[in-house]
mmCIF entry with sequence, helices, sheets and N, C-alpha, C, O atoms, coordinates in Angstrom:
data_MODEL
# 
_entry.id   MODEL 
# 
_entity.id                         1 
_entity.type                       polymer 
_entity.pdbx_number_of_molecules   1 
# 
_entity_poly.entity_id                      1 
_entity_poly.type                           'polypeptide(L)' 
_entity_poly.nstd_linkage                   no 
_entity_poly.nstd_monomer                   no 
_entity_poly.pdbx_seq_one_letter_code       
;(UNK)(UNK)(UNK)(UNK)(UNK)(UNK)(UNK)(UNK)(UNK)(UNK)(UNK)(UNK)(UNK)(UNK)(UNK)(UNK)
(UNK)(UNK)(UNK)(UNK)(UNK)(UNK)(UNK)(UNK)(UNK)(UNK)(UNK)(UNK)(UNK)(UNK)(UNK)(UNK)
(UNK)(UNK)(UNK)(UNK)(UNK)(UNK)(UNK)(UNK)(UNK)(UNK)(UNK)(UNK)(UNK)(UNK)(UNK)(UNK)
;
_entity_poly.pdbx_seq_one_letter_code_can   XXXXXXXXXXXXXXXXXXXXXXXXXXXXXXXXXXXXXXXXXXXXXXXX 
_entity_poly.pdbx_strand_id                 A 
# 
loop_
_entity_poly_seq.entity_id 
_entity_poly_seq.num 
_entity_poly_seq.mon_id 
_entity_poly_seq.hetero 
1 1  UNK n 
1 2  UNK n 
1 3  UNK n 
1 4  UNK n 
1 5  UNK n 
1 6  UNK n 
1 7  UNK n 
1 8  UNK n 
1 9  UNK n 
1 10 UNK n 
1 11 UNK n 
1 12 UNK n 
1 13 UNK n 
1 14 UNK n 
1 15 UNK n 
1 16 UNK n 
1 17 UNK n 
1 18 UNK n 
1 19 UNK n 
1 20 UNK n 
1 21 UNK n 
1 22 UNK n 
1 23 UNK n 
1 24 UNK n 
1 25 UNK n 
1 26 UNK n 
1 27 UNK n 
1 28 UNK n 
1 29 UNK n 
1 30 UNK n 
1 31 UNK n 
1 32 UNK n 
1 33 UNK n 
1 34 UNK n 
1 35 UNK n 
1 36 UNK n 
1 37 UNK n 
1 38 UNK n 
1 39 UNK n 
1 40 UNK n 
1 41 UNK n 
1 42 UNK n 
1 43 UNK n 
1 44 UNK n 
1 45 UNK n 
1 46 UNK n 
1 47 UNK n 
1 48 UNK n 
# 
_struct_asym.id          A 
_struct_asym.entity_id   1 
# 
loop_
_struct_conf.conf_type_id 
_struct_conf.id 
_struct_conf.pdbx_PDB_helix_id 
_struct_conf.beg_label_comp_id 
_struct_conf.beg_label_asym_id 
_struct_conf.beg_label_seq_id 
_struct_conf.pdbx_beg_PDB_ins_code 
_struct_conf.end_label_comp_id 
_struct_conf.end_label_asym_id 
_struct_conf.end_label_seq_id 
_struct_conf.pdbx_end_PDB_ins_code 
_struct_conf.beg_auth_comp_id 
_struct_conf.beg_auth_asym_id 
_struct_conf.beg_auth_seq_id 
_struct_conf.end_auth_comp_id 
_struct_conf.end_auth_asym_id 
_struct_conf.end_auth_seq_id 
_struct_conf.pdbx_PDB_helix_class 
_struct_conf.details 
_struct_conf.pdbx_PDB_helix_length 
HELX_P HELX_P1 AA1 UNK A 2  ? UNK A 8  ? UNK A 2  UNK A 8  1 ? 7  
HELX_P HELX_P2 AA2 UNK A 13 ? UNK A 47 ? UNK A 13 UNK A 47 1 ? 35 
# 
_struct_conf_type.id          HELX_P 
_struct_conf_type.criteria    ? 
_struct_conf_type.reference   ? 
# 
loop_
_atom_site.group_PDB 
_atom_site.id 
_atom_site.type_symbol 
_atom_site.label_atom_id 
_atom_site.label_alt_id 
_atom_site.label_comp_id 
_atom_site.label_asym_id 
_atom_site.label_entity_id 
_atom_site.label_seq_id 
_atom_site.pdbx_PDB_ins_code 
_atom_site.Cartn_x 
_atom_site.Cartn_y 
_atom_site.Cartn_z 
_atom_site.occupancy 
_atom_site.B_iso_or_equiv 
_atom_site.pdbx_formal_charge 
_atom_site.auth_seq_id 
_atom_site.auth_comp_id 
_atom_site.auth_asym_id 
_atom_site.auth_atom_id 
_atom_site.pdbx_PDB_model_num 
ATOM 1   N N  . UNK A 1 1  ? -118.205 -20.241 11.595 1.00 0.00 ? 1  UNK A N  1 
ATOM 2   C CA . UNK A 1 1  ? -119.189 -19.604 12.458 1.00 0.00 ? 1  UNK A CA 1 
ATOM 3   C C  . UNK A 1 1  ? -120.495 -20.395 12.477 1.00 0.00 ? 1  UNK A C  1 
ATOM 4   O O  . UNK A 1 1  ? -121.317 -20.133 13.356 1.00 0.00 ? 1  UNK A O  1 
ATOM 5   N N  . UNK A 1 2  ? -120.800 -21.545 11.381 1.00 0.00 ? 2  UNK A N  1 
ATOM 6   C CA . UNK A 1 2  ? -122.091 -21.737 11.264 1.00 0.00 ? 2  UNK A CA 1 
ATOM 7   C C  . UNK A 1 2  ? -121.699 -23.237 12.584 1.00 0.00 ? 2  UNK A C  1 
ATOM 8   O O  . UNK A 1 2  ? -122.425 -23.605 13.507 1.00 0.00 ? 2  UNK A O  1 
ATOM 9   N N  . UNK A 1 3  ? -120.819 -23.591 12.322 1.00 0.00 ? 3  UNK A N  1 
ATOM 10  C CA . UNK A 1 3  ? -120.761 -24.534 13.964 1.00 0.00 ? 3  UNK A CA 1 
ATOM 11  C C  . UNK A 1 3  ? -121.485 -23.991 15.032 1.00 0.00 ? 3  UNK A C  1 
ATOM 12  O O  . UNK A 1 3  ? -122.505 -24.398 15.588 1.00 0.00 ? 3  UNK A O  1 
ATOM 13  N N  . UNK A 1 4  ? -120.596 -22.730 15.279 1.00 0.00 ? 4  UNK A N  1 
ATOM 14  C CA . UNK A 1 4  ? -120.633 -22.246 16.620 1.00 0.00 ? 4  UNK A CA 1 
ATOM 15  C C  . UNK A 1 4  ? -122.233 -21.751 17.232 1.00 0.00 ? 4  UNK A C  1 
ATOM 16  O O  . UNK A 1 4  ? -122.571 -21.648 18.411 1.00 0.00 ? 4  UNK A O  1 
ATOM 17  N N  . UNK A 1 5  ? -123.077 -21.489 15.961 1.00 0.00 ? 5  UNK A N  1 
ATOM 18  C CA . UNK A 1 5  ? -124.383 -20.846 15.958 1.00 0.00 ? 5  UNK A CA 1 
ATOM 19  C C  . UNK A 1 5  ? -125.123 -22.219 15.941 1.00 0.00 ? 5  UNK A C  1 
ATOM 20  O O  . UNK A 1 5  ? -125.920 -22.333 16.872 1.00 0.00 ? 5  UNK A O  1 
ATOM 21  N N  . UNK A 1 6  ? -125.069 -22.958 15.357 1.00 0.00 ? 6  UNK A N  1 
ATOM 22  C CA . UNK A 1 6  ? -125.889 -24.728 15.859 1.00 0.00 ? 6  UNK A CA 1 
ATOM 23  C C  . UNK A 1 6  ? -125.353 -25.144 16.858 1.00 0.00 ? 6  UNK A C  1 
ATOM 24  O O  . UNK A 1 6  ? -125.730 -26.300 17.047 1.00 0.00 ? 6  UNK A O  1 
ATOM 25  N N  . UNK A 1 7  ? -124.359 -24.667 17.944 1.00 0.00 ? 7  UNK A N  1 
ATOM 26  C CA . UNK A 1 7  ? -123.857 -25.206 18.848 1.00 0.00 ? 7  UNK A CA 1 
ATOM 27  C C  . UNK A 1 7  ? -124.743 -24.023 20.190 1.00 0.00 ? 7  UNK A C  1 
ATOM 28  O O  . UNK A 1 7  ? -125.052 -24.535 21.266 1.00 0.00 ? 7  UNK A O  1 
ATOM 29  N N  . UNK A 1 8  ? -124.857 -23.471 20.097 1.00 0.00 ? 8  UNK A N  1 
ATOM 30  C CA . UNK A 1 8  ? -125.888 -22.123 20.678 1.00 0.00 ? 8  UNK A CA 1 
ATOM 31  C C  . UNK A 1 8  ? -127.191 -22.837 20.447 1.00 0.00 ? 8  UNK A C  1 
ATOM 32  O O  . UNK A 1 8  ? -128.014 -22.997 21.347 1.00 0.00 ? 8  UNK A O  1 
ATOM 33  N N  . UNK A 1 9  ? -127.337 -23.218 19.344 1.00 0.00 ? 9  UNK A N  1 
ATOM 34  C CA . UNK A 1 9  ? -129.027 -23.201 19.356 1.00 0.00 ? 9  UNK A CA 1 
ATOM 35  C C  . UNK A 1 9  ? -129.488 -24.560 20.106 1.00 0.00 ? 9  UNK A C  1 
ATOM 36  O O  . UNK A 1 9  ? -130.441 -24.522 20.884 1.00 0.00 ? 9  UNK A O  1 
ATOM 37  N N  . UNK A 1 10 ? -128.774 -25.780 19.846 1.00 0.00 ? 10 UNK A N  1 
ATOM 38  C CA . UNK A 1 10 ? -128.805 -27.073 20.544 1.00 0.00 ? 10 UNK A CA 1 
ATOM 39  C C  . UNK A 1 10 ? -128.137 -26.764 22.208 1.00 0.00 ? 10 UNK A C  1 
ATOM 40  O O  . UNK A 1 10 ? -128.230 -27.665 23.041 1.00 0.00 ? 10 UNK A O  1 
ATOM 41  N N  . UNK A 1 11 ? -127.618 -25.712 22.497 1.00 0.00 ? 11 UNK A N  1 
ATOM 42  C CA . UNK A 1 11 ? -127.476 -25.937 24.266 1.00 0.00 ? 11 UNK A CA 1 
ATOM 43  C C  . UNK A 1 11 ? -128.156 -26.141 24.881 1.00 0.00 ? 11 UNK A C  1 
ATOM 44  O O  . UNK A 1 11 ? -128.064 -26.982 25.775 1.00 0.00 ? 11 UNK A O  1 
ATOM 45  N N  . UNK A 1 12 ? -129.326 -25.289 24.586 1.00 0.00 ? 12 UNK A N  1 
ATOM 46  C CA . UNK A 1 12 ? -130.429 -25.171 25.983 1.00 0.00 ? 12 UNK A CA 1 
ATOM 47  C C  . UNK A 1 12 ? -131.462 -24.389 25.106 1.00 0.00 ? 12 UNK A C  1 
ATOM 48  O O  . UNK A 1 12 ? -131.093 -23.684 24.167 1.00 0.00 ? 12 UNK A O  1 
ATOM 49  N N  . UNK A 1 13 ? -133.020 -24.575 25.523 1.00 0.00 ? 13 UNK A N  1 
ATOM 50  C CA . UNK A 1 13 ? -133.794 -23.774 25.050 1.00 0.00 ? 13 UNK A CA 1 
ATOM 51  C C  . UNK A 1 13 ? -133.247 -22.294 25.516 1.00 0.00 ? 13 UNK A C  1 
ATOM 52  O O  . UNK A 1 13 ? -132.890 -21.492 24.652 1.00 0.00 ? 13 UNK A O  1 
ATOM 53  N N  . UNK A 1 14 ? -133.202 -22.019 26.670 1.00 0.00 ? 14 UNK A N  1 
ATOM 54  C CA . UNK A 1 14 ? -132.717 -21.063 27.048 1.00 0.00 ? 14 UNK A CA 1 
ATOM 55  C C  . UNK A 1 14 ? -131.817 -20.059 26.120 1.00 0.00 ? 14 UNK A C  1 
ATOM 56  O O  . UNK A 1 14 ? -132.140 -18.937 25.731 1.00 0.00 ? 14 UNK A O  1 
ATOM 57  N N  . UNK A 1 15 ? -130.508 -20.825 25.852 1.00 0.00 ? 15 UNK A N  1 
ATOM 58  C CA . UNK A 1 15 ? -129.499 -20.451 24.743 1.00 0.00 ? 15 UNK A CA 1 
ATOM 59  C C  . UNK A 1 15 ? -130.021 -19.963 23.749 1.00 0.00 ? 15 UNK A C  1 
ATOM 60  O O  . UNK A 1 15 ? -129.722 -18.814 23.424 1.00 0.00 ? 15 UNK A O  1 
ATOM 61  N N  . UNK A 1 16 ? -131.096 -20.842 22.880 1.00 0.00 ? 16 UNK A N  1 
ATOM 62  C CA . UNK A 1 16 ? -131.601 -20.419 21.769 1.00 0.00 ? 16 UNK A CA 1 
ATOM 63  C C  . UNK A 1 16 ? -132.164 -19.219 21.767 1.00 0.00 ? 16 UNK A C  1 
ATOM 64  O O  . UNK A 1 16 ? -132.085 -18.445 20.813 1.00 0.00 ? 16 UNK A O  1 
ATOM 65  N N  . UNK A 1 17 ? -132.854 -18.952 22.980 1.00 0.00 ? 17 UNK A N  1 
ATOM 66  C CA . UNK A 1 17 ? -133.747 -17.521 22.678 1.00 0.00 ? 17 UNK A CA 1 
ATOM 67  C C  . UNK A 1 17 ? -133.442 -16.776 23.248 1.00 0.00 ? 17 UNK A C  1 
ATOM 68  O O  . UNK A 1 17 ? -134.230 -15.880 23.550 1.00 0.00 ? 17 UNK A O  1 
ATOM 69  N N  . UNK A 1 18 ? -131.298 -16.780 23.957 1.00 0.00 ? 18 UNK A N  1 
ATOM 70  C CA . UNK A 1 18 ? -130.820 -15.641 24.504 1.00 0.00 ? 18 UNK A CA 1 
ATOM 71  C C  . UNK A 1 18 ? -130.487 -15.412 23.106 1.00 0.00 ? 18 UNK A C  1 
ATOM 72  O O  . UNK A 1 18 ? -130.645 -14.242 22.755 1.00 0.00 ? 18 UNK A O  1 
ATOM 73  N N  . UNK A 1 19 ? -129.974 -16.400 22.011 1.00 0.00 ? 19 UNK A N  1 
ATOM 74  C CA . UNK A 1 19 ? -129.256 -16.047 20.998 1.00 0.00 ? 19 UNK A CA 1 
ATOM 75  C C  . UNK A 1 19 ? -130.717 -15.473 19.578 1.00 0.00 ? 19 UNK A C  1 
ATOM 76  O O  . UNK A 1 19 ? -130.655 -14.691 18.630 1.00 0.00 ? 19 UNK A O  1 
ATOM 77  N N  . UNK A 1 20 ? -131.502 -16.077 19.957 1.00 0.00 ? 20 UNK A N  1 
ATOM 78  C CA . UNK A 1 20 ? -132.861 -15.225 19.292 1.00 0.00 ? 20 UNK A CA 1 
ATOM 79  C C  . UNK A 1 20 ? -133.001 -13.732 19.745 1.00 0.00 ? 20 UNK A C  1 
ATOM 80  O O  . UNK A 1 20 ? -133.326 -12.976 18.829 1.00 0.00 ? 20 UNK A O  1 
ATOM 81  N N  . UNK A 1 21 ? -132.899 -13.403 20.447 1.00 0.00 ? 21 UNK A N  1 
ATOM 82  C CA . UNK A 1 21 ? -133.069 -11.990 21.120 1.00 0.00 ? 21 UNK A CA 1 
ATOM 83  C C  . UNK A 1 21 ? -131.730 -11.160 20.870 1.00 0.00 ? 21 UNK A C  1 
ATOM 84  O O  . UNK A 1 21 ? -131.713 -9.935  20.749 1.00 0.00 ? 21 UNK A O  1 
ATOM 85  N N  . UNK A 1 22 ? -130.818 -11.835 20.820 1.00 0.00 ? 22 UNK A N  1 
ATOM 86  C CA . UNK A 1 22 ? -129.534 -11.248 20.905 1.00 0.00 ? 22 UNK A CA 1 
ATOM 87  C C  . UNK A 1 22 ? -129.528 -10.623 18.966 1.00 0.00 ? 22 UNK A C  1 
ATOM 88  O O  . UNK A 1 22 ? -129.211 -9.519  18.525 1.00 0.00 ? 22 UNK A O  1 
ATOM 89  N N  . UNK A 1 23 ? -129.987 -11.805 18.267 1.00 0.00 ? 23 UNK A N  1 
ATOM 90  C CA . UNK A 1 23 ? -130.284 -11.658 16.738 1.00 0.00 ? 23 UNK A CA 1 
ATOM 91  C C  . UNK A 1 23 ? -131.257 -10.447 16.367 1.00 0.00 ? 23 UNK A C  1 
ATOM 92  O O  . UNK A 1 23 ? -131.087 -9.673  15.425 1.00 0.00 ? 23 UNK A O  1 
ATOM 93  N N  . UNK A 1 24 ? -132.214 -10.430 17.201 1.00 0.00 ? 24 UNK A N  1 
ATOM 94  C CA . UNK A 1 24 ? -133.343 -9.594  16.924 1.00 0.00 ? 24 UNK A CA 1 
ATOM 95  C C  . UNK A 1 24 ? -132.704 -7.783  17.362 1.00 0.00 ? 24 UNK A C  1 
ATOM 96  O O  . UNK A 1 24 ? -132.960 -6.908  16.536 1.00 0.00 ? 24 UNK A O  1 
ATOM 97  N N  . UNK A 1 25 ? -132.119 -7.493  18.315 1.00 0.00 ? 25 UNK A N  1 
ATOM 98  C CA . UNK A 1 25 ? -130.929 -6.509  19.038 1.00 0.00 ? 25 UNK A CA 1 
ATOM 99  C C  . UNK A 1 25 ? -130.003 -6.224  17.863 1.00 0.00 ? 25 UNK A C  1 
ATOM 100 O O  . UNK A 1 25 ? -129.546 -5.125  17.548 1.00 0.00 ? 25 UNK A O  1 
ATOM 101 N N  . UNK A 1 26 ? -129.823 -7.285  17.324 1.00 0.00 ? 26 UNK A N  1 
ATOM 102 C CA . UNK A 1 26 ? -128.641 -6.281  16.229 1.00 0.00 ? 26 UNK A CA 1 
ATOM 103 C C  . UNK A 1 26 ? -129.245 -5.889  15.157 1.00 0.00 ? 26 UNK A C  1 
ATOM 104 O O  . UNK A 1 26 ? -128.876 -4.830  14.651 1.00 0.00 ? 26 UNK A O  1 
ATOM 105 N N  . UNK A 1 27 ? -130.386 -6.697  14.514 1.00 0.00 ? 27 UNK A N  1 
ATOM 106 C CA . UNK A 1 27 ? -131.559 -6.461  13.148 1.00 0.00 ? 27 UNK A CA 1 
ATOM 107 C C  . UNK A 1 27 ? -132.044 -5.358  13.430 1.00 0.00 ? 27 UNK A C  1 
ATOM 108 O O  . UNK A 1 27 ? -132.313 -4.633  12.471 1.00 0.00 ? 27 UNK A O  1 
ATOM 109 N N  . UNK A 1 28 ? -132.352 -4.797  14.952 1.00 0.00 ? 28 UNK A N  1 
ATOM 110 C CA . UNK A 1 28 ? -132.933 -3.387  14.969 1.00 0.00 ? 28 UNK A CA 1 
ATOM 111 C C  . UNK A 1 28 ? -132.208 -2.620  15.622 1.00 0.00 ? 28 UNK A C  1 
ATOM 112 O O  . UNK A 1 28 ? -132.717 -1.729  16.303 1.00 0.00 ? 28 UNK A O  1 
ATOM 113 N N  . UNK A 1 29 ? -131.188 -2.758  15.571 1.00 0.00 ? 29 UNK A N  1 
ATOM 114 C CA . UNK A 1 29 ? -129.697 -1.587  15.812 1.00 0.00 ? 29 UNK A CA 1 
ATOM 115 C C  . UNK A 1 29 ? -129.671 -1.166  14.065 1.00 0.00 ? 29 UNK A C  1 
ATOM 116 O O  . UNK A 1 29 ? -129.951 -0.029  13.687 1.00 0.00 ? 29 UNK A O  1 
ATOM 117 N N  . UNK A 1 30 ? -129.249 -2.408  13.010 1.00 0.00 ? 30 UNK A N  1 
ATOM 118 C CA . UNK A 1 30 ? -129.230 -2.002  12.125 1.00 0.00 ? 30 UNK A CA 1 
ATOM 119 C C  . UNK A 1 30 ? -130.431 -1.309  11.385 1.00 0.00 ? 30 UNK A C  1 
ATOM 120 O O  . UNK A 1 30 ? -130.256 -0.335  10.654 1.00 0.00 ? 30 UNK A O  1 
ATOM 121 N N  . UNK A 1 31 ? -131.545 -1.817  11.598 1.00 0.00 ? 31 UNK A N  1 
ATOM 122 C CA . UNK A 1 31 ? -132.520 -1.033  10.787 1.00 0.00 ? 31 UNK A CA 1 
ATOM 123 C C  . UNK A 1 31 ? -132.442 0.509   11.228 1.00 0.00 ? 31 UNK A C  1 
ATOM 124 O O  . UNK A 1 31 ? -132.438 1.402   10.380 1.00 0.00 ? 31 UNK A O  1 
ATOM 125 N N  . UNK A 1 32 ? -132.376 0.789   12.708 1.00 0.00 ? 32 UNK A N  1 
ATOM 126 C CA . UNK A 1 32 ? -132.475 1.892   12.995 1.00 0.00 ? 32 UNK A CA 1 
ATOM 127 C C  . UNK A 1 32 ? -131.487 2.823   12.499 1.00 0.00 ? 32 UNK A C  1 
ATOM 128 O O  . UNK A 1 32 ? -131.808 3.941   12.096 1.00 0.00 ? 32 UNK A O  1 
ATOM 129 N N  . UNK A 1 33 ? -130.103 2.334   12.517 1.00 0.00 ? 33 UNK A N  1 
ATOM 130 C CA . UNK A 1 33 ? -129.249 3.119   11.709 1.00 0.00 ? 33 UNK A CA 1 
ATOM 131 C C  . UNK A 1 33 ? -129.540 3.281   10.007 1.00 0.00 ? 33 UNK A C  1 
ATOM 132 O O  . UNK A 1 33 ? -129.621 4.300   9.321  1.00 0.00 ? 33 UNK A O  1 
ATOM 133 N N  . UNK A 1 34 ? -129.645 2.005   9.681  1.00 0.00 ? 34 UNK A N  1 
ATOM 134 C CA . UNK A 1 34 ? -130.622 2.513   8.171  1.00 0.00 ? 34 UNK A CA 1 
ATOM 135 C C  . UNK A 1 34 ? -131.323 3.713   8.273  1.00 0.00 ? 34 UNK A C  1 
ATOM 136 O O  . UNK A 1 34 ? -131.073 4.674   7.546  1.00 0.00 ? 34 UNK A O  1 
ATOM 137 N N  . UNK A 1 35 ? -132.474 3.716   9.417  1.00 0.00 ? 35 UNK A N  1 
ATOM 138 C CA . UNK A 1 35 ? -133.487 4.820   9.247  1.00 0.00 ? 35 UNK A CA 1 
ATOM 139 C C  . UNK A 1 35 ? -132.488 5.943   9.278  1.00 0.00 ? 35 UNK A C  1 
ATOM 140 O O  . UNK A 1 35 ? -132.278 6.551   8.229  1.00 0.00 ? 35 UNK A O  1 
ATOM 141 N N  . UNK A 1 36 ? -131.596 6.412   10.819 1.00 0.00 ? 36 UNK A N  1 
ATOM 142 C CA . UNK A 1 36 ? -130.553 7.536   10.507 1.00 0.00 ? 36 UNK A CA 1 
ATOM 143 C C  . UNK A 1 36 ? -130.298 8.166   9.472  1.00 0.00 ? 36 UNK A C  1 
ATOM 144 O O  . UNK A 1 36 ? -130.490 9.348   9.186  1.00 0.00 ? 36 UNK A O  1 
ATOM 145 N N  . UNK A 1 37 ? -129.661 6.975   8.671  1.00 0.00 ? 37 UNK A N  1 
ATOM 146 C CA . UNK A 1 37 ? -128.791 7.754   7.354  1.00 0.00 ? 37 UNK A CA 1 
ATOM 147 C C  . UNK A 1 37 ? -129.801 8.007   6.740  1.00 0.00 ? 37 UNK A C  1 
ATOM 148 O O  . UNK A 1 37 ? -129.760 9.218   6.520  1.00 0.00 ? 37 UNK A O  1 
ATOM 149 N N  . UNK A 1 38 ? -131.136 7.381   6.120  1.00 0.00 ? 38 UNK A N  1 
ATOM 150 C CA . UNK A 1 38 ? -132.048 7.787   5.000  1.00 0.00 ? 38 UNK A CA 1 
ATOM 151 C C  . UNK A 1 38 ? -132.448 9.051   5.432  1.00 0.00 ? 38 UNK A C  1 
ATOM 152 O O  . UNK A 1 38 ? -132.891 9.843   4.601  1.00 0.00 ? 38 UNK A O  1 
ATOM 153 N N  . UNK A 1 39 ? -132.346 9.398   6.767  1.00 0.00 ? 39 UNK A N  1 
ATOM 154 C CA . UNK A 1 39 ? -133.085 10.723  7.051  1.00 0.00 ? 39 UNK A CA 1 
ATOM 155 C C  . UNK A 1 39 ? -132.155 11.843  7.357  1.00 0.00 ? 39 UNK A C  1 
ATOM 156 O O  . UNK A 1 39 ? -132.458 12.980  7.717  1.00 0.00 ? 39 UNK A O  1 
ATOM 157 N N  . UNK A 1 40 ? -130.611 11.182  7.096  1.00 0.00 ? 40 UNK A N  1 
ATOM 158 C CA . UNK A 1 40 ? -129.827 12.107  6.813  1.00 0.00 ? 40 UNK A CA 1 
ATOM 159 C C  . UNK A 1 40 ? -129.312 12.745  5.066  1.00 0.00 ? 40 UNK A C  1 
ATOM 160 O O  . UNK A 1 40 ? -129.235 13.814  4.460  1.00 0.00 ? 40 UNK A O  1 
ATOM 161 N N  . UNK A 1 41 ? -129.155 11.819  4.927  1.00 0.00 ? 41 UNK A N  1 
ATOM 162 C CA . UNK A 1 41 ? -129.771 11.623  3.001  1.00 0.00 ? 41 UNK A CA 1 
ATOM 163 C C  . UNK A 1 41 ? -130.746 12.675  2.847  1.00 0.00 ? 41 UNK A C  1 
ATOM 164 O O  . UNK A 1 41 ? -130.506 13.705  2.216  1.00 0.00 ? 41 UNK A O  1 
ATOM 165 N N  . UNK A 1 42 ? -131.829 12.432  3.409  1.00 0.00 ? 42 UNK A N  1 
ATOM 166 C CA . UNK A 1 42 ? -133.345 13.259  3.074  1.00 0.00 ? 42 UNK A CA 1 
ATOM 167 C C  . UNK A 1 42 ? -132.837 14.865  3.108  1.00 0.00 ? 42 UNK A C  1 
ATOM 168 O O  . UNK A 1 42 ? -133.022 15.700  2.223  1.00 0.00 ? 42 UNK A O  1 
ATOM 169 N N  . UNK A 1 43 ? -132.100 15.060  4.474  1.00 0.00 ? 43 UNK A N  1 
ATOM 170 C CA . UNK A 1 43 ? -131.926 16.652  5.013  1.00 0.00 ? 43 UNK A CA 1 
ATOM 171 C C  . UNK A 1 43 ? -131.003 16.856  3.924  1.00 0.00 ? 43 UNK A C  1 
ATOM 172 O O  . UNK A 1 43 ? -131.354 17.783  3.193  1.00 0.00 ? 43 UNK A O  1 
ATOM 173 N N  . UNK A 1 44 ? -130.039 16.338  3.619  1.00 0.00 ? 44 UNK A N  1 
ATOM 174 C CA . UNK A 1 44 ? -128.580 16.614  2.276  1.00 0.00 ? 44 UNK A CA 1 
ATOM 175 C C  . UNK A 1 44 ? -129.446 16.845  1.133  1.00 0.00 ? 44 UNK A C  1 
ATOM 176 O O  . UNK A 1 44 ? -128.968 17.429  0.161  1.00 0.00 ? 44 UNK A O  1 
ATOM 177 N N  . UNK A 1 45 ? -130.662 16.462  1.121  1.00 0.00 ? 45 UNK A N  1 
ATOM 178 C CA . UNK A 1 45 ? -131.285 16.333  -0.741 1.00 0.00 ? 45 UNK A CA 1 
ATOM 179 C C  . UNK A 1 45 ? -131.967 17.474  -0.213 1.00 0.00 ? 45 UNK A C  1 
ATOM 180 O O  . UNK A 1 45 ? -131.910 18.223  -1.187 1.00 0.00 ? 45 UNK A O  1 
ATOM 181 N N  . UNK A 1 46 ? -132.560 18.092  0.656  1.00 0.00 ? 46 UNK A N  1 
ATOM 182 C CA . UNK A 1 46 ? -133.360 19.444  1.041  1.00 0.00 ? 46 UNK A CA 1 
ATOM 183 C C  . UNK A 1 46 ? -132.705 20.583  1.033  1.00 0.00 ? 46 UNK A C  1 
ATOM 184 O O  . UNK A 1 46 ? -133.063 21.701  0.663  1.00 0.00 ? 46 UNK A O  1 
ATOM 185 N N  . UNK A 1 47 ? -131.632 20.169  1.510  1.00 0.00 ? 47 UNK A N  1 
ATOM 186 C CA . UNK A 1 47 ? -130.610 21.491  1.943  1.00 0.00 ? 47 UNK A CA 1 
ATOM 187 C C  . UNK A 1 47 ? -129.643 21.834  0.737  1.00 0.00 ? 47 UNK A C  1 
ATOM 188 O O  . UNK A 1 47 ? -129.138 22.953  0.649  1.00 0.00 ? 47 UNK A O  1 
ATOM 189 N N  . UNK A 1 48 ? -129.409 20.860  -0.166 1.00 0.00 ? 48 UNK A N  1 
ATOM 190 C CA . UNK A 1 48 ? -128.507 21.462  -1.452 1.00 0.00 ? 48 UNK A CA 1 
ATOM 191 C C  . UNK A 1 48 ? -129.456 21.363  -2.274 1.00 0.00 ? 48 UNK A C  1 
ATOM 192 O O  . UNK A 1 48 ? -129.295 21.702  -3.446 1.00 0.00 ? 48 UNK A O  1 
# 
C-alpha cells in the first residue's frame, strides 16, 4: 500500500490534496465515532 500512496502523492498536485482531503474525511469520521462511543460509555456509566 505504501507504493500506491507515493504513487497518489507524485501524480499531480491535484492528486495529492484530493488524497489529503480524502485522509483528513476519514481522521474525522473516526474521531467522531470515537466521540459517539465515549458518550455512549458516559450514558452506560450514568445509567447503571
Amino acid at each position: 500500500m505504501e507504493a500506491t500512496r507515493d504513487q497518489k502523492r507524485s501524480a499531480s498536485p491535484f492528486a495529492a490534496a484530493s488524497w489529503s482531503m480524502e485522509l483528513k474525511d476519514l481522521e474525522l469520521r473516526a474521531a467522531v465515532e470515537a466521540g459517539r462511543e465515549a458518550a455512549q460509555e458516559k450514558k452506560r456509566e450514568a445509567a447503571g
